[in-house]
N, C-alpha and C positions, 0 to 999 in steps of 0.2 A: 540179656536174659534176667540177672537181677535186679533190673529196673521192673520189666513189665512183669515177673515170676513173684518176687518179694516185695515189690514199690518202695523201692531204696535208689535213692539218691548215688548217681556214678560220676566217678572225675574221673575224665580221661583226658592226654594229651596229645593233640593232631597237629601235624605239619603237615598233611595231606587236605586242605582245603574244602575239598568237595566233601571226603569220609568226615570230615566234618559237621557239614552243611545237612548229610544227609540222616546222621546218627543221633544228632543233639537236639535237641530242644532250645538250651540255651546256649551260645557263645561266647567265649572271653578272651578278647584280644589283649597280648602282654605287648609293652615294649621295653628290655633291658628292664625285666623285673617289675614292671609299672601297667599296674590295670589302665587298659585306654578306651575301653567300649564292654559291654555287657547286652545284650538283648538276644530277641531269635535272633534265629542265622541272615533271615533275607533283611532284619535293619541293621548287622552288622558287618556282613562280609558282604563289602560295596567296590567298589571303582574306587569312588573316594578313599575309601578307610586303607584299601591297600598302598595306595599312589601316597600318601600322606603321613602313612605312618612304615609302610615298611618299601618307601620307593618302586615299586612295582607295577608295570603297565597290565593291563588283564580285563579281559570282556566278562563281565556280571552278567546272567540272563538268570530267568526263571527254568527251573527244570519241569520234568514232566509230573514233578507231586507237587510243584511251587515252591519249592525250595530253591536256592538259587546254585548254580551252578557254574561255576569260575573257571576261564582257561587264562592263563600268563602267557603271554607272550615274552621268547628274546629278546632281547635288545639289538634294534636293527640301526647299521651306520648311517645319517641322515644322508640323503641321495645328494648329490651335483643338482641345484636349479637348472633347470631347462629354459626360463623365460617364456615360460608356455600356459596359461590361463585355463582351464577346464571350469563351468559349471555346470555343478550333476543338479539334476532335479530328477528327486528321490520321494521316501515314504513309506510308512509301514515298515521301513528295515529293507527297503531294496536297493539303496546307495548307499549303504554302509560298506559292503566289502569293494565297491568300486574306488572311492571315496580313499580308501585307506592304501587301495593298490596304487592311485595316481599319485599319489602324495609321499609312496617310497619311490615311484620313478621319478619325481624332481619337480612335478607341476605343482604350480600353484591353483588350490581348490576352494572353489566358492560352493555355498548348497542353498538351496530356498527356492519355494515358499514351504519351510518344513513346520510341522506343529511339534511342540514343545512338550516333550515326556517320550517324543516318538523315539524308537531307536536309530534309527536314520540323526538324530538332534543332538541325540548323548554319543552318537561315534564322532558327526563335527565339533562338539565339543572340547571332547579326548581329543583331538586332531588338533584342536586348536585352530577352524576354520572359521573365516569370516561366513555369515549366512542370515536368512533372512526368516525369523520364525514369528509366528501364532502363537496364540495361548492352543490346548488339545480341544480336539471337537469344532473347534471354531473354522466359521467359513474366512478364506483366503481374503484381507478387506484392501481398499485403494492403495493405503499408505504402503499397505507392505509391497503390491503389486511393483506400487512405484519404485521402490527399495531395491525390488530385486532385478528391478529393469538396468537399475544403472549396473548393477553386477554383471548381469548378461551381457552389456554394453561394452564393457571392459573383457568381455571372456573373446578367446582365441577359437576355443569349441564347448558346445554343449551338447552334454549329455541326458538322455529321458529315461529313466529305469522303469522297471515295469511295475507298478503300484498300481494296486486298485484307485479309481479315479471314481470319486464322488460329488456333488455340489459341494464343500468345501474345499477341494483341491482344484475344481476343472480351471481356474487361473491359470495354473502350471503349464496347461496343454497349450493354453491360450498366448503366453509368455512365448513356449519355444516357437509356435507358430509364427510370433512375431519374428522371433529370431532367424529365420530362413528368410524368413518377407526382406529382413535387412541385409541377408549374405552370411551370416554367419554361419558356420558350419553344426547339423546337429545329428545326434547317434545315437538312435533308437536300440535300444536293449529291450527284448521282443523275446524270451524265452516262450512265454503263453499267447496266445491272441487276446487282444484288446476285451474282446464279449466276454471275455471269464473274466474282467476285471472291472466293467464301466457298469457303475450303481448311479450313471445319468440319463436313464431312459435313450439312449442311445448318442446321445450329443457328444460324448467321450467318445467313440468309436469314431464318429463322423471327424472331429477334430484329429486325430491319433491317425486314422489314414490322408486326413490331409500332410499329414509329418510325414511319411510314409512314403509321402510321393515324393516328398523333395529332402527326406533325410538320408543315411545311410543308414542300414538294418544290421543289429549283430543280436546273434542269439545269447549272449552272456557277457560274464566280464571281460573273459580275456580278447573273445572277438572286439568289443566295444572297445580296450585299450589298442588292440591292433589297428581299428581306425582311424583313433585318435591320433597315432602314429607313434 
């Protein structure tokens, strides 16, 4: 109220993250008495800034003003390896929560062909997974194809998330297809149908029931891990 009532200048102090995020204008991170960042909220309260300066694991998104909004995650005991291979091909953020569910069960996870800024990119990231990225906006090119071929090659099972499928991803579609041709096991995560998501004039749908016929179908994450076994 004395800001927007008088136009005077407020310090206030938040432990609360978000009533931060959401109240201020400007932010300023301390550490042990030591200014360590100063700007708005969404260039300072990042993934990075928390993990680096106050050890903390936490999903950054943008909220619903654009401000960004912070969840922390516990600290979870790292699983018993499985010896077990999974790669997700993801997008737009629909192999993120898969992504991070197989990797506290114990498998080892690949991701790609993902574009780079995606949140699907910055969760394998934070994970710390091997994967096969684009620059953003960019169509899928040979090199990377080939990249992720040899990943799939080494994978145990893969996984399809449901991402919208456009000329720069239909690669993806193209890749798992290959991967059944060779045996390998693959699990369609199918919460929508395909036509709500294919911006290829139909050639994504036609590919996607090709999978279809010879994948197993789960309607979400946990079906999909149940598959995967």
């Amino acid at each position: 109220m004395l800001a927007e009532r008088d136009g005077r200048a407020v310090l206030a102090v938040f432990h609360d993250l978000n009533l931060a995020a959401s109240a201020c204008d400007r932010v300023a991170v301390l550490d042990g008495g030591r200014l360590v960042l100063l700007g708005r909220p969404e260039e300072v309260l990042t993934h990075v800034m928390l993990l680096d300066v106050y050890g903390v694991e936490a999903d950054v998104r943008p909220g619903p003003r654009g401000r960004p909004t912070v969840d922390v995650e516990p600290p979870r005991a790292a699983a018993a390896p499985l010896g077990r291979h999974a790669h997700v091909i993801g997008g737009a953020g629909r192999g993120a929560g898969l992504m991070r569910m197989l990797v506290e069960r114990g498998f080892e996870v690949t991701a790609g062909v993902l574009h780079a800024t995606d949140t699907d990119d910055d969760v394998a990231a934070r994970l710390n997974l091997e994967r096969i990225t684009v620059p953003p906006f960019s169509d899928v090119d040979e090199e990377s194809v080939s990249a992720c071929r040899s990943l799939i090659a080494r994978a145990d099972v893969v996984v399809v998330c449901d991402a919208p499928y456009g000329p720069g991803n239909l690669a993806n579609l193209e890749l798992a297809l290959e991967a059944t041709e060779s045996g390998t096991p693959v699990v369609l995560v199918e919460p929508s149908p395909i036509g709500s998501r294919d911006f290829t004039d139909g050639r994504a749908s036609e590919l996607w029931e090709r999978l279809r016929a010879r994948a197993e179908v789960a309607g979400g994450y946990e079906g999909a891990v149940a598959a995967i076994g």
